[in-house]
C-alpha positions as CSV (number, residue, x, y, z in Angstrom):
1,X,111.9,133.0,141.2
2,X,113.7,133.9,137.7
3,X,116.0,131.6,135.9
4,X,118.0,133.6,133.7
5,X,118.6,130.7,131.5
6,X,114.5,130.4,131.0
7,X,114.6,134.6,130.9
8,X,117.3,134.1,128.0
9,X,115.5,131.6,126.1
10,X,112.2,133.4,126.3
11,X,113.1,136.8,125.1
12,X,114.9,134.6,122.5
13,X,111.5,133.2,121.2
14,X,110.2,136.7,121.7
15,X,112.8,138.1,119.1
16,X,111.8,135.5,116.6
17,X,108.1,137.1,116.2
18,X,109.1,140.6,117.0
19,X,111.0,141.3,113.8
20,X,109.5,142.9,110.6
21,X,109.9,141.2,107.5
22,X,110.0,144.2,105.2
23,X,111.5,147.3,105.3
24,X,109.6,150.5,106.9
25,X,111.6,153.7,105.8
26,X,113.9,154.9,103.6
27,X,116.9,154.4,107.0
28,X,116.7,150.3,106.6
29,X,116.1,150.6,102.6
30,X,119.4,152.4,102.1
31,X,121.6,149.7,104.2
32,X,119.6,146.9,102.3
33,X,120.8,148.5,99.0
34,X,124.3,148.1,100.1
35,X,124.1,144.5,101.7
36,X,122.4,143.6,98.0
37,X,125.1,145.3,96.0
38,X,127.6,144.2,98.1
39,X,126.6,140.4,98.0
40,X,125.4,140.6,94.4
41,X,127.5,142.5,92.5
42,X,131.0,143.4,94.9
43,X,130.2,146.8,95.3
44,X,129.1,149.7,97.1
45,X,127.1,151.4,94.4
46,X,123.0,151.0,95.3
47,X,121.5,152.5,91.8
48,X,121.3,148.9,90.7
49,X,119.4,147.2,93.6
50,X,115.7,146.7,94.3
51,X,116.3,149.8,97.1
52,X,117.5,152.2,94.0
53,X,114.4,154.5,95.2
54,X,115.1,155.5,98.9
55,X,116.0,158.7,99.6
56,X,119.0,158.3,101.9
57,X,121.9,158.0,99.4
58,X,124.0,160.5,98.1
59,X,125.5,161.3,94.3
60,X,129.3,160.6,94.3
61,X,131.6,160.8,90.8
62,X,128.0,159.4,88.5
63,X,127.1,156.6,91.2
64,X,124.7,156.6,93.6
65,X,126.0,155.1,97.4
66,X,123.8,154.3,101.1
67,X,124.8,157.5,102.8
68,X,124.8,155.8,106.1
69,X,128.0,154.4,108.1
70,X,129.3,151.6,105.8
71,X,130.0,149.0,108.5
72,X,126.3,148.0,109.4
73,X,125.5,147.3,106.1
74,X,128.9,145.0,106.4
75,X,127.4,143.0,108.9
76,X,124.1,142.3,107.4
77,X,126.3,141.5,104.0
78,X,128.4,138.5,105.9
79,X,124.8,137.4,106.9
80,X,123.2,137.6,103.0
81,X,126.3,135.9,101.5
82,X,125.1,132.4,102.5
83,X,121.2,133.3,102.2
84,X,121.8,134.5,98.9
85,X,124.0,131.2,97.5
86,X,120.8,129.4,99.2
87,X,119.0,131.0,96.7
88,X,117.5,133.9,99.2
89,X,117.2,137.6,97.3
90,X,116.7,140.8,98.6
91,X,113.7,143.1,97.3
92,X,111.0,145.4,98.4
93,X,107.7,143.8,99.9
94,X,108.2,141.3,102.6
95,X,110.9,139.2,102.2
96,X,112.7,136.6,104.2
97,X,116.0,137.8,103.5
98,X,115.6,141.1,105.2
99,X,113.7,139.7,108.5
100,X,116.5,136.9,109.1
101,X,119.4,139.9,108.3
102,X,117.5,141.7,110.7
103,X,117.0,138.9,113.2
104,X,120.6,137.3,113.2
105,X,122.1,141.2,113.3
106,X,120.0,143.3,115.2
107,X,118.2,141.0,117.5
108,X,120.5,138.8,117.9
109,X,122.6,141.3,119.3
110,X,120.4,142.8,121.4
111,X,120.3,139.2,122.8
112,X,124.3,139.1,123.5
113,X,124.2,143.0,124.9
114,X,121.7,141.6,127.6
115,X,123.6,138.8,128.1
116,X,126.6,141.5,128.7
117,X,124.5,143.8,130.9
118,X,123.4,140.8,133.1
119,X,126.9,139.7,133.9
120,X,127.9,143.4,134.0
121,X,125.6,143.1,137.3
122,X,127.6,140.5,138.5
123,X,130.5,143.0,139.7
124,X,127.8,145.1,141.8
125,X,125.8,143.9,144.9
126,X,122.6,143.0,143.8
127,X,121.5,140.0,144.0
128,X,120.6,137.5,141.2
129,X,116.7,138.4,141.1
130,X,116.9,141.6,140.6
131,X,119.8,141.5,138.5
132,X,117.6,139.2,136.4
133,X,114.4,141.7,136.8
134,X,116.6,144.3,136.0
135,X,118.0,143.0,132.7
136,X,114.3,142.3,131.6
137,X,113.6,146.1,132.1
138,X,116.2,146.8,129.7
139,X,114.9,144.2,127.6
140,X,111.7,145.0,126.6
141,X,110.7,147.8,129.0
142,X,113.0,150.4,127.2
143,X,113.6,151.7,123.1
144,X,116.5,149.3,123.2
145,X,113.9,146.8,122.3
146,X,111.7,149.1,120.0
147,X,114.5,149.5,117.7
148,X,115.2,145.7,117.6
149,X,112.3,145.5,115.2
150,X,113.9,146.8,111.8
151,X,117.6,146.9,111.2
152,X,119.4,150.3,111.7
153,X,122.9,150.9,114.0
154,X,121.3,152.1,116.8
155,X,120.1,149.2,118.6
156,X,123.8,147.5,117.1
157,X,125.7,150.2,118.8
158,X,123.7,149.9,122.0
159,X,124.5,146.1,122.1
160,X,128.3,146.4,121.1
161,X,128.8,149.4,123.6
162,X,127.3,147.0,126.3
163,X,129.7,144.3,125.5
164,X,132.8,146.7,125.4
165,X,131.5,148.2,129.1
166,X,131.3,144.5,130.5
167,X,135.1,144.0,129.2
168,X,135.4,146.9,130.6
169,X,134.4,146.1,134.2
170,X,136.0,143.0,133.9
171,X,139.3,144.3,133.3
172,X,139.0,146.1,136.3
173,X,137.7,143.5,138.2
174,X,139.7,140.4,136.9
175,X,143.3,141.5,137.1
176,X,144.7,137.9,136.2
177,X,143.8,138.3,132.2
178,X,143.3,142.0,132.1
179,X,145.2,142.6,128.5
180,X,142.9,140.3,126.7
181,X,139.8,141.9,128.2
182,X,141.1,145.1,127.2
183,X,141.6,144.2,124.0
184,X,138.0,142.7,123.8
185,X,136.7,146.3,125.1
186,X,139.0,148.1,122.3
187,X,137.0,146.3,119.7
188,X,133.6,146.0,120.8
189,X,133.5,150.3,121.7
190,X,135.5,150.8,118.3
191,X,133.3,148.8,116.1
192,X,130.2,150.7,117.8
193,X,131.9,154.1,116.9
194,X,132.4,152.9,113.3
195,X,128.5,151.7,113.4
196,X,127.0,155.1,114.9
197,X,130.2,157.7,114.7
198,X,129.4,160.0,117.2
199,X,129.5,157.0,120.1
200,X,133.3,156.9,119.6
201,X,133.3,159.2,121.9
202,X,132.8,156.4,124.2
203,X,136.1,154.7,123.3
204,X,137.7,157.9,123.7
205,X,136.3,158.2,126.9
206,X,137.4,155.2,128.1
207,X,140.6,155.2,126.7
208,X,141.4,158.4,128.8
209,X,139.9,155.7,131.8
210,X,142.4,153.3,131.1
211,X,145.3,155.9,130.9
212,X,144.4,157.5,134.1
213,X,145.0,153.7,136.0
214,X,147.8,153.0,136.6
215,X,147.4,149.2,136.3
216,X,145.4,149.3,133.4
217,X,147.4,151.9,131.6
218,X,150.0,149.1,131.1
219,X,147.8,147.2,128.5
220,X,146.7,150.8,126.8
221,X,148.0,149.0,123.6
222,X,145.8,146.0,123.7
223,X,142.7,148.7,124.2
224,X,144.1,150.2,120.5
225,X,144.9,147.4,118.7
226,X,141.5,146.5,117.5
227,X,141.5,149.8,116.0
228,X,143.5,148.0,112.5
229,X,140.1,145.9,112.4
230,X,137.3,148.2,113.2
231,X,138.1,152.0,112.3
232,X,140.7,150.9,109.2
233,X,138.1,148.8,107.4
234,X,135.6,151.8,108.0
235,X,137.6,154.3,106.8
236,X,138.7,152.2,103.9
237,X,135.3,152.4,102.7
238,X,135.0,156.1,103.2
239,X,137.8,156.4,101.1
240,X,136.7,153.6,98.5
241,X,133.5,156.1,97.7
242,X,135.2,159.3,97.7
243,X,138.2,159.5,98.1
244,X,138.3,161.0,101.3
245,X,138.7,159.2,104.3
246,X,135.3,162.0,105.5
247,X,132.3,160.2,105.9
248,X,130.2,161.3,102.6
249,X,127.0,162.1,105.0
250,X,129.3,165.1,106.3
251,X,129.7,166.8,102.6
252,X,126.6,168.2,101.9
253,X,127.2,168.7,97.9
254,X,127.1,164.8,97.6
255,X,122.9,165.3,98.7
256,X,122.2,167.9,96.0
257,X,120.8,165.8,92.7
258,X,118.0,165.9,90.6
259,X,115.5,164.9,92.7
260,X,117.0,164.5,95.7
261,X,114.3,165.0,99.1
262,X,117.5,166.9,100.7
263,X,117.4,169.9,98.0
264,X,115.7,173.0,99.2
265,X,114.0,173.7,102.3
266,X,114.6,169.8,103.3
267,X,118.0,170.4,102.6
268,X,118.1,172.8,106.2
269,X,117.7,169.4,108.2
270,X,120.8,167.7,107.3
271,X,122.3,166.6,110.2
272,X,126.1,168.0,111.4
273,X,126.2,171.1,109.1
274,X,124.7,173.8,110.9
275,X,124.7,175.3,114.4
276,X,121.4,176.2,116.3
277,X,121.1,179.2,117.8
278,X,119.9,179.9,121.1
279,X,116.5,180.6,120.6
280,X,115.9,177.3,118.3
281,X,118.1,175.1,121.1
282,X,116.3,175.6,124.1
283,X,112.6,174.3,122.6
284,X,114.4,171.6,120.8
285,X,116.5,170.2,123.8
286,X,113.0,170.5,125.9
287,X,111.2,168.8,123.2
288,X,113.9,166.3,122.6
289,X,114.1,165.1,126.1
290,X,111.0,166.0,127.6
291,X,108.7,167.4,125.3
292,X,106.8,165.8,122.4
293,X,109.6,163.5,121.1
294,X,111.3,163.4,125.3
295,X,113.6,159.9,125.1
296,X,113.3,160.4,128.7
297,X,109.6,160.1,129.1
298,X,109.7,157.3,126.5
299,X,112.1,155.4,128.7
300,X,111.0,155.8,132.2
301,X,113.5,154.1,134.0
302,X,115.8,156.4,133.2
303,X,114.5,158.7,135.6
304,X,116.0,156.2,138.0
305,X,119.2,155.9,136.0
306,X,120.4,159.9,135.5
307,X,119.9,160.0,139.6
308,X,121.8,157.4,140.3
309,X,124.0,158.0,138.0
310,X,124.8,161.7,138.8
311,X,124.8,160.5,143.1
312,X,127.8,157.3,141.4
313,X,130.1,160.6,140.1
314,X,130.5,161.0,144.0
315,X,133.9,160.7,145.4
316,X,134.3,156.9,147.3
317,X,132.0,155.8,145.0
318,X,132.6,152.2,143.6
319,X,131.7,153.0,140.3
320,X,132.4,156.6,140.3
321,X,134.9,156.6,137.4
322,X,132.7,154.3,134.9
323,X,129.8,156.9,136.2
324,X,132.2,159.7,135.4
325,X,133.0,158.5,131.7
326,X,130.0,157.3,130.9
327,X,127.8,160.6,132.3
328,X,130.5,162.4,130.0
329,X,130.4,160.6,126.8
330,X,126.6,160.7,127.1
331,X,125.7,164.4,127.9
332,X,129.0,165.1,125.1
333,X,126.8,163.2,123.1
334,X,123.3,164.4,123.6
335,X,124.7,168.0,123.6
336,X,126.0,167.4,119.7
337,X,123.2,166.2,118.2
338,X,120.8,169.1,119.9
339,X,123.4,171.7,118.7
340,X,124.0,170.1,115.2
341,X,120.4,168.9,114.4
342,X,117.1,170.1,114.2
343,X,114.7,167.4,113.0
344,X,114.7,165.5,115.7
345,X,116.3,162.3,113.6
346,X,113.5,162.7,110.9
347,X,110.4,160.3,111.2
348,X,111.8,158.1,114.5
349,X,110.1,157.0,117.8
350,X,111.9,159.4,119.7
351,X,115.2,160.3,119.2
352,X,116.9,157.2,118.1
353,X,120.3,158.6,118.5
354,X,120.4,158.5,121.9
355,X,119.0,154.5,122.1
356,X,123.0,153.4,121.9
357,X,123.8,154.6,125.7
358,X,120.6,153.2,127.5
359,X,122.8,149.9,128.4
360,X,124.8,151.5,129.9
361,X,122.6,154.3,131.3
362,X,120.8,151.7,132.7
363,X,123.5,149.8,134.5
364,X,123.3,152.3,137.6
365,X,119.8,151.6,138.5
366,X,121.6,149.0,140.3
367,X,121.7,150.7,143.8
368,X,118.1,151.6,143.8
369,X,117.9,147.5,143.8
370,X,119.9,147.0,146.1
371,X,118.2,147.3,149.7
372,X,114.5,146.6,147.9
373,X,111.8,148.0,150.0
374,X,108.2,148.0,149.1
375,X,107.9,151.5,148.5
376,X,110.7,150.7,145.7
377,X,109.4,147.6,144.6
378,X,106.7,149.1,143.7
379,X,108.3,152.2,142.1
380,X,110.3,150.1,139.7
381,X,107.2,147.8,138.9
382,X,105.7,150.8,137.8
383,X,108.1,152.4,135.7
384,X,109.2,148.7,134.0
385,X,105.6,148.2,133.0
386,X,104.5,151.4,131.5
387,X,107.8,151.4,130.0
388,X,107.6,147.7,128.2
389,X,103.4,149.2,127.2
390,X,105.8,152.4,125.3
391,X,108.4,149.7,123.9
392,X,105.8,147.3,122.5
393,X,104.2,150.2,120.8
394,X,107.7,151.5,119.7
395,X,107.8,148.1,118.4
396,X,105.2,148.3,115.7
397,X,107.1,150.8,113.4
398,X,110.5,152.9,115.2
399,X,110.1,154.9,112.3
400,X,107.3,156.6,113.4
401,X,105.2,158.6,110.9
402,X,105.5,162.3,111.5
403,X,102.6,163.4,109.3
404,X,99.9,161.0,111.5
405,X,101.2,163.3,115.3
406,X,104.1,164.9,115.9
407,X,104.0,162.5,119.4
408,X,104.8,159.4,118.3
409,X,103.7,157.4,120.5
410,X,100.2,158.8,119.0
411,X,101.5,158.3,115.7
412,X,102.2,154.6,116.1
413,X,98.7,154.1,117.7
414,X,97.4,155.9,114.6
415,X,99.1,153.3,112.7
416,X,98.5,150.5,114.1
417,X,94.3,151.7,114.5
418,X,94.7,151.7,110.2
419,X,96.6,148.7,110.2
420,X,94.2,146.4,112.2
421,X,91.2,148.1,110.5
422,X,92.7,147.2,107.2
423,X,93.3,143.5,108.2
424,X,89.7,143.1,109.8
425,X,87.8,144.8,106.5
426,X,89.8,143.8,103.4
């Protein structure tokens, strides 16, 4: 019998050796440049920080800028003000700044979205062990916890769309203070949407869930009020770098410098700014999904969790309208980014856009819980374990290095094969 006060605490101690204390790619490199400018010098500019080299920034009016979402690298700067008047600095190499940024930001929220996801449970009937077995699987038997290892907004967004779904349920489920939990909802599945853009359409979605209840519709203005916190600040910054309230990685001119990696044929893979045709879709969806980068072979479980959560869209179903929203906002989603991209998020362990929605995703593996059998015991034992073996290697470096296999789970073995080898014959 689980504890899930004991489960808690362990995958807390788990998280505290499961971190990197460097950054691996140019991703986390370019959001540490802006967390050190922003601390150090009260700006936005990176040109000037130990991460002046990565190659994810962009060339805007003679400065260069991170040309990722603004508002991660705001919550790793509210953690480096007090590390850095402690006499903590940011720089290349392995550093304890970046690994307790990482670990009070990214793992730690990947701590509160299981948290979330185990109380989420609650409003379902499964009982407590496998609610608790359940939230373990999500825990370390999915990429959720891969990308918990270096900081980026995937595994943030994940965690904060988690949270948003539990107020979610529990404004649904907990009439009595139903405004406030909206309201808590409205801010969590905004400030995801301002981490990772494309998963606003998450708050949309449930927006148009609200609307279409007529109890909850009544507090619609609670559910939009957080908006003046989360999506104002964001597109304050937009608008502090260029003047447009755009996001600058949607203008491709502000990639084309000297030097930059995006110019020329590298310049083709630039997310959002092209449309694939039919030919190029159809072996990049397989591929994406099920092929040599498939997110769904590299989380298992889920092939529990699309059943389910297709047979929940059923009419009388309890859940059918979350099922509904949350099937919608995915495959709108997952449809984007295989129209709109073609590099399959660049060197990644899988496709790391997709990681946000496995929390939820997950949440309707519930029923299959529910009346445990053996034959389903032992299903699920299966799954959860040779999912947590594909985490743990996910683990060693998400941003898996394409030129070692273009299956990264090979890659990472590759890696880690060099690595050990190097340790064991300096």
């Amino acid at each position: 019998m689980l504890s899930f006060k004991k489960v808690i605490i362990a995958l807390a101690v788990l998280g505290l050796v499961t971190v990197w204390p460097r950054t691996l790619s140019d991703n986390d490199a370019s959001r540490m440049g802006t967390i050190q400018s922003l601390v150090e010098a009260r700006s936005l500019t990176i040109e000037n920080t130990a991460f002046r080299d990565t190659g994810d920034k962009v060339f805007v009016d003679g400065h260069f800028y991170s040309e990722k979402p603004m508002m991660t690298a705001v919550f790793g700067a509210l953690v480096y003000l007090p590390l850095h008047l402690l006499g903590l600095k940011l720089d290349l190499g392995w550093n304890l700044a970046y690994y307790l940024i990482t670990l009070i930001v990214v793992k730690g929220l990947w701590l509160a979205g299981l948290i979330a996801f185990y109380h989420a449970l609650g409003f379902t009937a499964l009982a407590e062990q496998p609610r608790i077995w359940l939230t373990l699987a999500l825990g370390v038997g999915s990429l959720y916890f891969a990308w918990t290892s270096t900081y980026n907004n995937h595994a943030v967004a994940a965690a904060l769309l988690m949270i948003g779904f539990y107020f979610i349920l529990k404004a649904r489920f907990r009439p009595a203070s139903y405004r406030a939990h909206l309201a808590l909802a409205g801010f969590f599945l905004s400030l995801a949407g301002t981490t990772d853009v494309p998963n606003g359409a998450f708050y949309a979605g449930f927006l148009i869930y609200i609307i279409a209840d007529r109890r909850l519709r009544s507090g619609v203005v609670y559910y939009l009020l957080p908006l003046v916190a989360t999506v104002l600040p964001a597109l304050a910054l937009n608008y502090s770098i260029s003047g447009s309230l755009i996001p600058v990685q949607t203008v491709r001119a502000y990639f084309e410098y000297p030097g930059s990696k995006w110019v020329g044929a590298k310049g083709k893979e630039l997310s959002g700014m092209g449309v694939n045709q039919l030919a190029a879709l159809i072996p990049y969806a397989f591929n994406s999904l099920i092929g040599s980068k498939g997110f769904i072979l590299y989380n298992p479980l889920l092939f529990l969790a699309i059943p389910y959560l297709i047979r929940e869209c059923g009419p009388k179903r309890e859940f059918r309208r979350e099922a509904l929203t949350i099937g919608l906002a995915s495959a709108l989603i997952v449809s984007y980014y295989l129209l709109v991209t073609n590099n399959y998020g660049g060197w990644s362990y899988s496709i790391r856009w997709f990681v946000a929605m496995l929390p939820m995703l997950y949440f309707f593996i519930h029923p299959f819980l529910e009346a445990l059998t053996v034959r389903r015991k032992s299903i699920f034992a299966t799954l959860f374990a040779v999912s947590a073996v594909i985490a743990v290697i996910g683990l060693f470096n998400p941003w898996s290095i394409g030129n070692l296999s273009k299956y990264p789970l090979v890659s990472n073995l590759k890696l880690m094969s060099q690595t050990f080898d190097a340790i064991s014959h300096p």
